[in-house]
LUMVEX-787623 format. One record per residue: residue number from 1; residue in one letter; x, z, y of N, C-alpha, C in turn. Coordinates in Angstrom, 1 decimal, m for minus. Layout:
// LUMVEX-787623
   seq   type      npx      npz      npy     capx     capz     capy      cpx      cpz      cpy
   NUM      A        X        Z        Y        X        Z        Y        X        Z        Y
...
This chain:
// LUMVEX-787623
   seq   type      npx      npz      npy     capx     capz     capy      cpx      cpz      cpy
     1      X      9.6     12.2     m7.6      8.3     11.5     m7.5      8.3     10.3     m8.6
     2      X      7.5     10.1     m9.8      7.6      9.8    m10.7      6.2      8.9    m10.6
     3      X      6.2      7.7    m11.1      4.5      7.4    m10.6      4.4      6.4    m12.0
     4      X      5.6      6.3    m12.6      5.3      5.4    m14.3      5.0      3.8    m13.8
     5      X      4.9      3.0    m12.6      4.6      2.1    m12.4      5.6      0.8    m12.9
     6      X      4.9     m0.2    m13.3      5.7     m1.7    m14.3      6.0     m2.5    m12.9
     7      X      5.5     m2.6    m11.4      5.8     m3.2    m10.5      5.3     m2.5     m9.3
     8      X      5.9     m2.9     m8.2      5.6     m2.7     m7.3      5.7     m3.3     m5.7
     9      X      5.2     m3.5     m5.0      4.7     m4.4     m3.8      5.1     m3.3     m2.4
    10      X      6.0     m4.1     m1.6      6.1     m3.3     m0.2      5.3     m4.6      0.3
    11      X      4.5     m4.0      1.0      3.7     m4.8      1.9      3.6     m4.1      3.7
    12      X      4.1     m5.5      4.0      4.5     m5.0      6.3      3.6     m5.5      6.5
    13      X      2.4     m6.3      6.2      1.6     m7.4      7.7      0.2     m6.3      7.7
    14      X     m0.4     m6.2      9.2     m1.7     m5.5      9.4     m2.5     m5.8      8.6
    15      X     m3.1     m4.8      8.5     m4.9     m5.4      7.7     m5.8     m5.8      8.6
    16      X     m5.4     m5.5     10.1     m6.3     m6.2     11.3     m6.1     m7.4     11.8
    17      X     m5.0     m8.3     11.5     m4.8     m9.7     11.6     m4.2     m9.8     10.4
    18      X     m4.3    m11.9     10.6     m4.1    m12.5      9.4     m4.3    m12.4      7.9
    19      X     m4.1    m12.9      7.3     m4.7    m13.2      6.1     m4.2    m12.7      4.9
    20      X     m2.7    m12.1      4.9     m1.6    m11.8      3.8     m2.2    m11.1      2.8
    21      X     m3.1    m10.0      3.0     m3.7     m9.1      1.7     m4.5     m9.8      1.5
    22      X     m5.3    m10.5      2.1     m6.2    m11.2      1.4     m5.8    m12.5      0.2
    23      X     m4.7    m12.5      0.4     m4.0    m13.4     m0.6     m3.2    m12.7     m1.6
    24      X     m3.1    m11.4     m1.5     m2.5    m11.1     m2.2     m3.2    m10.2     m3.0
    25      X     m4.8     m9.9     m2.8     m5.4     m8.7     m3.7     m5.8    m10.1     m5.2
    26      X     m5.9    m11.6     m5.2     m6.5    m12.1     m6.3     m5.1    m11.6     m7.1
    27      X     m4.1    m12.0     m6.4     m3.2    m11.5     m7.7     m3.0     m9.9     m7.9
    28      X     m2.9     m9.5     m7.7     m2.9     m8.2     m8.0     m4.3     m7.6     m9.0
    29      X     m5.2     m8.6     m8.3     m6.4     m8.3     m9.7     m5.8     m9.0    m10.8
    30      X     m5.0    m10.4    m11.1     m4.7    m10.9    m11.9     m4.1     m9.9    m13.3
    31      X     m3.2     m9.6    m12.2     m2.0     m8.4    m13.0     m2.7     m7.3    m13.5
    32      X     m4.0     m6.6    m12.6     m4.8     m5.6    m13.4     m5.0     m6.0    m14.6
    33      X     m5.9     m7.2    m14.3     m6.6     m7.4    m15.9     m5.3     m7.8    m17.1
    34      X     m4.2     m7.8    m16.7     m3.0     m7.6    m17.6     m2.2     m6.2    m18.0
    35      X     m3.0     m5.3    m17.7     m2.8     m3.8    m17.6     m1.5     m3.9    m16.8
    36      X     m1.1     m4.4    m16.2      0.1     m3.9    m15.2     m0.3     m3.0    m14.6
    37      X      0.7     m1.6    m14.7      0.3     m0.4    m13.4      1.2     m0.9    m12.0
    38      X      0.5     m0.6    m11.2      0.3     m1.5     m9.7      0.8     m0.1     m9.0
    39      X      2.0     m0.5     m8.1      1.5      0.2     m6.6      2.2     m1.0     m5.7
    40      X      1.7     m0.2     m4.6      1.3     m0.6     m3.3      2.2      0.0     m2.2
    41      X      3.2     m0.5     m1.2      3.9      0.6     m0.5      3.5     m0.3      1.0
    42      X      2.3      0.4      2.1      2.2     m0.1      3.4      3.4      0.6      4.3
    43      X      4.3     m0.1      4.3      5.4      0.0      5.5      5.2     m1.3      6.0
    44      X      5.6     m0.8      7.5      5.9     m1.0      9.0      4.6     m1.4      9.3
    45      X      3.6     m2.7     10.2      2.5     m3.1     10.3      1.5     m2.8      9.7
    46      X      2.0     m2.6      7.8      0.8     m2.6      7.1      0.3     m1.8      7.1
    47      X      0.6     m0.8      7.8      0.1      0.8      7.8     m0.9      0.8      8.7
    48      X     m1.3     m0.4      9.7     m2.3     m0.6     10.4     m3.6     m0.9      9.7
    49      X     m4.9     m0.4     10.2     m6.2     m0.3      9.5     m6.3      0.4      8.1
    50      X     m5.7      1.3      8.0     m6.0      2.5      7.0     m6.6      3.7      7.7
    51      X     m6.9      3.5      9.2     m7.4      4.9      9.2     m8.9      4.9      8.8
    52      X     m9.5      5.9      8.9    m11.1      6.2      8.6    m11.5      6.7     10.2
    53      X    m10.7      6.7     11.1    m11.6      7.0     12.3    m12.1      5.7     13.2
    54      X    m11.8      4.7     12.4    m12.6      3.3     12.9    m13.1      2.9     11.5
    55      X    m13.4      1.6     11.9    m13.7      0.6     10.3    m12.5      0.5      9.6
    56      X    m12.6      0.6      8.8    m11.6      0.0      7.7    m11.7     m1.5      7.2
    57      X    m10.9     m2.2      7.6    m11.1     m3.5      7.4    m11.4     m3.7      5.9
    58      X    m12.4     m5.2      5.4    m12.6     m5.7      4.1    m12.0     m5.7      3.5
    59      X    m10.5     m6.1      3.6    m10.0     m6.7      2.7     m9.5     m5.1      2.2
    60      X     m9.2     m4.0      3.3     m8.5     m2.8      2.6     m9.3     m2.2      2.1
    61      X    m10.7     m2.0      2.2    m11.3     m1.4      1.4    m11.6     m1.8     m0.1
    62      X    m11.5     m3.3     m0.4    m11.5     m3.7     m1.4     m9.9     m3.6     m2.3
    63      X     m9.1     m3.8     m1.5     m7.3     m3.0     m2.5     m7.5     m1.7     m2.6
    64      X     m8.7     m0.7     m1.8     m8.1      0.6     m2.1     m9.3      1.0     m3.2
    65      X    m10.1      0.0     m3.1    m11.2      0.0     m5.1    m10.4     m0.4     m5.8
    66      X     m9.2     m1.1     m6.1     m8.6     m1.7     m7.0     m7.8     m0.5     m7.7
    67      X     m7.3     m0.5     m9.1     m6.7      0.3    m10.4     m5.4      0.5     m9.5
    68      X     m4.7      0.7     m8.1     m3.2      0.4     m7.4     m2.8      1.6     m7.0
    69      X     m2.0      2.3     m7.3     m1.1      3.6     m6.2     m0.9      3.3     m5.0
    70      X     m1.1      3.2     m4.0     m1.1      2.7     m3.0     m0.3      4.1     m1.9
    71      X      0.4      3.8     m1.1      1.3      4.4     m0.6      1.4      4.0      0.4
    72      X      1.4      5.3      1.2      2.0      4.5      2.9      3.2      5.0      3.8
    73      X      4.2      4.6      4.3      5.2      5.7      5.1      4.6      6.3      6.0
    74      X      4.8      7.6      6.2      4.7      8.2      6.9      5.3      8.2      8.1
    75      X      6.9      7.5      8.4      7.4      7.6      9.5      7.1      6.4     10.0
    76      X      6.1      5.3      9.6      5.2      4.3      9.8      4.2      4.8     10.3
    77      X      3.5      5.6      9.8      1.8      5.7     10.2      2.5      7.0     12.2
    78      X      3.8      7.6     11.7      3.8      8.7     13.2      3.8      7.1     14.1
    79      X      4.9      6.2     13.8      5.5      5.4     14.9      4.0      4.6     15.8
    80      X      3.1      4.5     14.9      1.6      3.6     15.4      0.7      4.4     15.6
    81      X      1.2      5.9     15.2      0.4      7.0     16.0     m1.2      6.7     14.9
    82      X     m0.5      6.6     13.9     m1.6      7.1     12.7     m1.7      8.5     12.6
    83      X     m2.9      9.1     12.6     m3.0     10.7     12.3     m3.3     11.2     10.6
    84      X     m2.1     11.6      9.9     m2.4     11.6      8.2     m4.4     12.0      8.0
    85      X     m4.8     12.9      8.6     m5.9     13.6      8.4     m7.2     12.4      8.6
    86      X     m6.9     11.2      9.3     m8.0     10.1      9.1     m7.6      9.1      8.3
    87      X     m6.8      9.1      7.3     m6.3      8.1      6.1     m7.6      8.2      5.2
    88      X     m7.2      7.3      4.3     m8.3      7.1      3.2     m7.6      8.0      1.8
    89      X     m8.4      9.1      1.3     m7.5      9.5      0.5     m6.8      9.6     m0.5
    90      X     m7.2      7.9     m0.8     m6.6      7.4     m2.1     m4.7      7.0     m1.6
    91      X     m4.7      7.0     m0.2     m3.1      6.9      0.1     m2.4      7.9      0.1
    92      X     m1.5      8.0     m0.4     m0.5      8.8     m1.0      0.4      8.7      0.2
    93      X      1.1      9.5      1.0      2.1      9.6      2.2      3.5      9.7      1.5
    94      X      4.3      8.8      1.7      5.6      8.9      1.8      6.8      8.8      3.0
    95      X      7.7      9.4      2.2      9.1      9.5      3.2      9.9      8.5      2.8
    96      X     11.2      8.0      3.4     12.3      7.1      3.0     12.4      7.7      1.3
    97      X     12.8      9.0      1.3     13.5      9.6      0.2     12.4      9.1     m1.0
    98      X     11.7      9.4     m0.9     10.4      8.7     m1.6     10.2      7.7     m2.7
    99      X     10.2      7.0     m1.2     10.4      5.1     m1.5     11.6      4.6     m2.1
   100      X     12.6      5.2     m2.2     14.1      5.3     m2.8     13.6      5.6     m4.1
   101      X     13.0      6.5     m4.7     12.7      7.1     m6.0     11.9      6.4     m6.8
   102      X     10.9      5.9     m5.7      9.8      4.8     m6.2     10.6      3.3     m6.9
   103      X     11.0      3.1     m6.0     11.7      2.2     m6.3     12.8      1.8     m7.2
   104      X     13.3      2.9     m6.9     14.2      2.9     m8.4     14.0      3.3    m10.0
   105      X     12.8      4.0    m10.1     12.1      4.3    m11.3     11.2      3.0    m11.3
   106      X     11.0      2.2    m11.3     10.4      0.7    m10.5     11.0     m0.9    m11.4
   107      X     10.9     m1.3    m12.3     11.7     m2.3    m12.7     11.3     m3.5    m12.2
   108      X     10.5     m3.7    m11.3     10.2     m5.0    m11.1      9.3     m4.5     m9.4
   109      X     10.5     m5.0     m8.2     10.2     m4.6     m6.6      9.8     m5.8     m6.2
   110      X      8.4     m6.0     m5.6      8.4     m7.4     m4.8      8.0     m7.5     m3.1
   111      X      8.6     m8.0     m2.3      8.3     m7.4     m1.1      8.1     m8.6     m0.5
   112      X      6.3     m8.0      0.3      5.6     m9.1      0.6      5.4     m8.8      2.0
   113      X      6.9     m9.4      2.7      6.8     m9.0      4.6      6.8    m10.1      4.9
């Protein structure tokens, strides 16, 4: 799994409480408008509020308009009893093995738990 990305973001906190993406989408627009290719990896909590069989919170609808790869574990979304088939389909499903590859093809990992 090859995704060409200059950085990349593990992000844990919900999109249904607190404030964390919301602080973290200005920069991430920052870095767009610096052509940085962006992704996004929602493990553990942050896998919370991506489904499409409720609302999708503000703030995630607005990161999943943003230019970002955005990525979610999969053995995150079973454990919170996310069902893949109501995700938004700009999220890409990953495994551990994955996220190892991602990350290592990856020069610059920042993790915002």
């Amino acid at each position: 799994m090859s995704e060409n990305l200059d950085m990349i973001y593990l992000f844990g906190f919900s999109g249904l409480t607190g404030n964390q993406l919301q602080r973290l989408i200005p920069i991430l627009k920052s870095q767009i408008k610096k052509n940085t290719r962006l992704g996004l990896v929602l493990i553990h909590d942050g896998v919370i509020g991506i489904t499409t069989k409720g609302k999708i919170p503000k703030q995630m609808e607005e990161l999943l308009s943003l230019d970002v790869a955005v990525f979610a574990m999969r053995s995150d979304m079973r454990a919170r009893g996310i069902a893949p088939e109501y995700v938004h389909d700009k999220i890409k499903f990953i495994e551990y093995d994955d996220l190892i590859d991602v990350i290592d093809a990856t020069p610059k990992v920042i993790s915002w738990m």
